[in-house]
C-alpha positions, 0 to 999 in steps of 0.5 A: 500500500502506499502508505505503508511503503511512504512510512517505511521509507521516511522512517528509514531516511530519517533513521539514517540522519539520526544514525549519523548524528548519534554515530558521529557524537558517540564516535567523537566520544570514543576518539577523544578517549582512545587517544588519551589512552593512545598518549598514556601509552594504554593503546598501539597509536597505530591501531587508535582508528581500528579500535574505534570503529570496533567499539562502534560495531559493539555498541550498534546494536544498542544505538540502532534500536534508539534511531529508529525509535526516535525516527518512528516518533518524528515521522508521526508528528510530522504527519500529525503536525502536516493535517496528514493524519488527519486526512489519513483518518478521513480515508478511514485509515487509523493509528492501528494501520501503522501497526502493518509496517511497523510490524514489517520494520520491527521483524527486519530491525529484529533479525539484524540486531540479533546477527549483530547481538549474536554474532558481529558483537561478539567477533568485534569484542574479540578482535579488540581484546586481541588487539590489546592482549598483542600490544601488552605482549609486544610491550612486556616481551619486547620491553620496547614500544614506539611511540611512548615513554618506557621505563627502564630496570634502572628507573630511567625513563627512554624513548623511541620515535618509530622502528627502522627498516630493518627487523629490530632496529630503532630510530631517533632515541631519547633516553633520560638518567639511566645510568646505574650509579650515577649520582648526576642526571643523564640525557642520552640522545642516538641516531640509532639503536637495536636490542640484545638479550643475555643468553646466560642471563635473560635480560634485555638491553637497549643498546644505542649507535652513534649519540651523545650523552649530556650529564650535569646541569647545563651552565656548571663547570663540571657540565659534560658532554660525550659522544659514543659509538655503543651505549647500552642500556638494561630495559625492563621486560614481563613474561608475556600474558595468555590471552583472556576474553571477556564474557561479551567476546565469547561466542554465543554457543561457546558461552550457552555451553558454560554452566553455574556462571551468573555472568555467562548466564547474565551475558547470555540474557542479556544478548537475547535481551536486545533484540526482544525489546525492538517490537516493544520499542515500535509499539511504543514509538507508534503510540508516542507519535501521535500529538496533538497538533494544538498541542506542542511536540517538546512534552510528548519528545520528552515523554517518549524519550523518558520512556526510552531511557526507563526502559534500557536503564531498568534493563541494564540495571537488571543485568547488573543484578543478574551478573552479580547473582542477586536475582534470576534472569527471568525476574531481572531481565524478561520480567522488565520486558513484559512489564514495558511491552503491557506499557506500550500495549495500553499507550498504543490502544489509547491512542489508536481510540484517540483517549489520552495516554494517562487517565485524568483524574477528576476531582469532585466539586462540593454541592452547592 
């Protein structure tokens, strides 16, 4: 029908606008964060964009069912707001028609966030554990890592701008007061450099090619500067650690195999949990889109947002509960999505009668 595929399309235009907006404002978000731990050295430099659109991957099945629900809400107002809805009710065409392609839009919504809770969520939450488990290898086997400021065993602090050509060799390196015993502040600056580990006794060494060495203050007489062919230094290193997956990295089956768990039980719940509440958030945002055009649109925004909000805030809040096993799933995470469902069931007959979604209460005047 022509009206369904007019609503379906504007939904879907609108969709991806908000999509944009929110996308862009997370992403922002993250990237400021990844680039802070990038500096603090938490996180490969070189991977900071790699990672971003990783947690963008993880969190789309959250933020996909928050675009649509708002897109649904603005579409409707707009129709009410136009005397579009008006002329709809005229050709006898009611709230409960919209039912037809919301339903439409909510199982292709549904199926879509199921892969993406299921399937690409987890995959992307173990590409970037694997990331991260990787750069503390490389970091605590190596004991060297462009880019950042490493400490040595001796307590100085040395820094490598970026590796040469050549497998293992380093360039432009800036070390500060490394020098066991010496009393005096030391800055060692090289062209070049390379590491070496003791066969006999294990320990690594960052040894530097063609630099110079500046000890003292400058401006003392016994200020010094020496320049050298080899200068090595002892580096600090860590046995590598054994990769660990968090429970949102495994995969589903793998996680529905482990028993008497709450967490793998809460995550397991919890992946199920976000597609199952797409129809829920249709059926509300049908019933939150139609106003009152003598009325203004902000309370009923408002409204529809607050009730958006309660809804995922309460279901993250049951998850929380589950994980911690202070409650079974079925009261903390399903008995949240029955309660919210019977909601946007009584919001949308209301509408679809064209009665006000909350009761007015009356209050009886005294006789005269």
């Amino acid at each position: 029908m022509i009206v369904d595929r007019a609503f379906l399309r504007e939904v879907t235009q609108t969709s991806f606008a908000v999509a944009v907006i929110v996308i862009g404002i997370f992403g922002v978000v993250r990237l400021v964060r990844l680039l802070s731990d990038a500096a603090a050295g938490d996180i490969p430099v070189d991977s900071v964009f790699l990672l971003l659109g990783l947690r963008v991957v993880t969190y789309f099945d959250v933020i996909l069912p928050l675009v649509v629900y708002v897109a649904i809400v603005m579409v409707l107002s707009r129709y009410v707001r136009d005397n579009e809805m008006t002329v709809l009710h005229a050709c006898g065409i009611g709230q409960a028609h919209f039912l037809r392609p919301g339903a439409v839009l909510g199982i292709v919504l549904t199926l879509f966030i199921a892969f993406l809770s299921l399937y690409m969520t987890p995959a992307a939450s173990r590409v970037s554990d694997r990331i991260m488990d990787d750069y503390r290898n490389r970091a605590e086997v190596s004991g060297v890592v462009p880019g950042v400021f490493n400490e040595s065993r001796t307590g100085g602090i040395y820094y490598v701008e970026k590796l040469g050509e050549q497998a293992d060799t380093l360039n432009n390196v800036f070390a500060y007061a490394l020098a066991e015993g010496d009393e005096d502040e030391a800055v060692v600056v090289a062209d070049n450099g390379y590491q070496y580990q003791d066969e006999r006794t294990g320990d690594r060494f960052l040894v530097l090619q063609n630099g110079y060495r500046y000890e003292g203050n400058p401006g003392d007489p016994d200020y010094q500067i020496m320049d050298y062919e080899t200068y090595a230094l002892r580096i600090k290193t860590k046995p590598p650690s054994r990769e660990i997956l968090t429970f949102k990295a495994f995969p589903t089956l793998e996680l529905a195999r482990i028993e008497h768990d709450p967490r793998s039980v809460a995550e397991l719940n919890w992946r199920f949990s976000k597609f199952v509440s797409v129809p829920v958030m249709v059926l509300m945002a049908l019933a939150f889109g139609h106003i009152n055009v003598r009325k203004s649109q902000l309370p009923r925004m408002i409204g529809a947002l607050a009730m958006y909000f309660l809804y995922t805030n309460l279901l993250g809040y049951g998850h929380a509960l589950v994980r911690k096993d202070k409650v079974d799933a079925e009261i903390g995470i399903w008995a949240v999505h029955l309660f919210f469902a019977l909601i946007a069931a009584w919001l949308f007959v209301q509408r679809s009668r064209n009665r006000p979604l909350l009761p007015r209460i009356r209050i009886p005047l005294p006789a005269r």
